[in-house]
C-alpha positions, 0 to 999 in steps of 0.5 A: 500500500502506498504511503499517505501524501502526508508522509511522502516526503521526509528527509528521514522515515522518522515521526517525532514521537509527542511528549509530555510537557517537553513537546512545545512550538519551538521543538516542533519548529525545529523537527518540520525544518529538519523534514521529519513529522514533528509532534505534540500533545494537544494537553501540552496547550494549556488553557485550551484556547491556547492549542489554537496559538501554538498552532498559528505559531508553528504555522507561520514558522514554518511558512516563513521558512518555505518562503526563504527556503522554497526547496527545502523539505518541510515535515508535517504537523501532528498532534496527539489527541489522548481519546479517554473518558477523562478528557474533557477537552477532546472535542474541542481539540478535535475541532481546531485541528480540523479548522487548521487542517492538521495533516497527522493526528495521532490518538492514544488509548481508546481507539478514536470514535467514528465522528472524530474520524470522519472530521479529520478524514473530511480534509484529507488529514490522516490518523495513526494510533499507537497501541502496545499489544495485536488486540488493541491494533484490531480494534484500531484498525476496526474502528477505521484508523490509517496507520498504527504506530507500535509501542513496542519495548524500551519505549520512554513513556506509557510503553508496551512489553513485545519484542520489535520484531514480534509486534511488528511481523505479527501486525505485518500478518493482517496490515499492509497500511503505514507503520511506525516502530517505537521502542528504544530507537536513538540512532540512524541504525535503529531507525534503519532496523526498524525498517527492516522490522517491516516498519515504514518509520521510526518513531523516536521520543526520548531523543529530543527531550535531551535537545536545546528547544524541549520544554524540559528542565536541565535536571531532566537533560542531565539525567538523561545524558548520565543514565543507560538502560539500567536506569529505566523503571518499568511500572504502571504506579504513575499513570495507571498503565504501564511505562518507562521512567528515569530511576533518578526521578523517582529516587527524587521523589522519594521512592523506592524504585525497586519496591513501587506497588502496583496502581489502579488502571482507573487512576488515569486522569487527563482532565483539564483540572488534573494538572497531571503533576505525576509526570511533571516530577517523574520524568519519563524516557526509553531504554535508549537513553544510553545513546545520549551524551549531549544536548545538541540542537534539534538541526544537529539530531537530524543530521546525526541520524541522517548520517548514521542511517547512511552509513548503516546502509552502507554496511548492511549492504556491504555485508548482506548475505549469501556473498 
């Protein structure tokens, strides 16, 4: 299957990945100029009236780029739209992407309901939904979604617990539609493994938390920078579901990171007056932090993996089998 017009042309088979509180106007600037898809949570817009200026933001940017740059390669906007009972604020959402014709939508938990589906198909726009397991991908595909992005293991945030290449060969089985493969992906050579997982992108969220223009604090950057892979806590405590978090917030806060209970699926809250203070003090990332020993621009993130991604081609190529 052809990939969608939106997707067609990047610089790099790479979506940014939206993160919570990190993903702001200026990070997503940066990832469209860079010519990937660039993302983030509509939550992130507090009060709501202000998804609407974040959005003329990051337009205007990206036009004035154009126009200095008419053959540069310009990704598209995505937003993410968390589709559960709690979150009072999905229809208003839902209807400033339609008015400015958000290209990718990205939807989380639930699958989207019909209605929320046909206004965004209305103009052309697209909707990919993340799941973790090959039951919630049925039920996606079932409800009418475009692509499916795989939360697969080592994923930072809420994550699953399948192998890359078991999730993505199983949904290969019954889904010939667009693919993006999450889960630990920090380099150009996992973005190229990821392809040949049968993915079509890779979709990366911890990198670009350790960046010049997230929206992070400098403890937060630096306890990437100094952690690895062992440093990554699994557990649902914080959310109600399931996901990968930097041990030294957690210390930070006081806990025990080998000894936390287990938490209330129905905890999840994404209301407007939640002010979802668990996840600004536990800071979440992937297992591919140990990748990461700077804070570099977003500009010069692209161009590593760039160049990592062809040289990784070129070794394959140059070693591929039988000889």
């Amino acid at each position: 299957m052809a990939l969608p017009a939106a997707l067609q042309h990047l610089s790099l088979p790479v979506i940014g990945a939206p993160l919570f509180i990190a993903s702001c106007p200026a990070l997503v600037i940066e990832q469209c100029k860079a010519g990937i898809v660039g993302s983030f949570p509509a939550l992130n817009a507090r009060p709501a009236e202000m998804l609407e200026q974040w959005l003329q933001q990051i337009e205007q940017a990206l036009a004035q780029h154009r126009a200095a740059h008419p053959d540069a390669v310009i990704g598209p906007i995505a937003v993410n739209q968390i589709v559960h009972q709690s979150n009072d604020r999905l229809a208003h959402d839902v209807e400033v992407c339609v008015k400015h014709r958000v290209p990718v939508i990205i939807s989380s938990l639930r699958a989207p309901p019909k209605e929320m589906l046909d206004a965004i198909h209305s103009y052309g726009g697209i909707v990919l939904h993340d799941v973790i397991s090959i039951r919630h991908a049925h039920k996606a595909l079932e409800a009418g979604v475009d692509g499916l992005i795989l939360v697969a293991a080592g994923a930072g945030g809420h994550a699953g617990g399948l192998s890359p290449f078991a999730l993505v060969g199983e949904v290969r089985k019954f889904f010939d539609g667009p693919i993006a493969l999450s889960g630990s992906i920090a380099s150009g050579d996992a973005i190229l493994a990821a392809q040949a997982t049968g993915a079509d992108f890779a979709y990366i969220g911890s990198r670009w938390l350790a960046t010049q223009e997230a929206n992070t604090s400098e403890g937060y950057r630096q306890a990437i920078v100094e952690s690895n892979a062992a440093d990554i806590v699994y557990t649902n405590l914080f959310t109600g579901v399931h996901g990968n978090y930097l041990k030294k917030s957690i210390i930070n806060a006081g806990l025990d990171p080998d000894h936390l209970p287990e938490a209330d699926k129905t905890a999840m809250n994404f209301s407007s007056a939640s002010g979802a203070k668990a996840w600004r003090d536990i800071w979440g990332a992937g297992q591919g932090v140990g990748l990461m020993e700077d804070v570099p621009t977003v500009v010069e993130v692209v161009a590593r993996l760039r160049h990592e991604y062809t040289q990784a081609r070129a070794r394959v190529m140059a070693t591929s089998f039988p000889r």
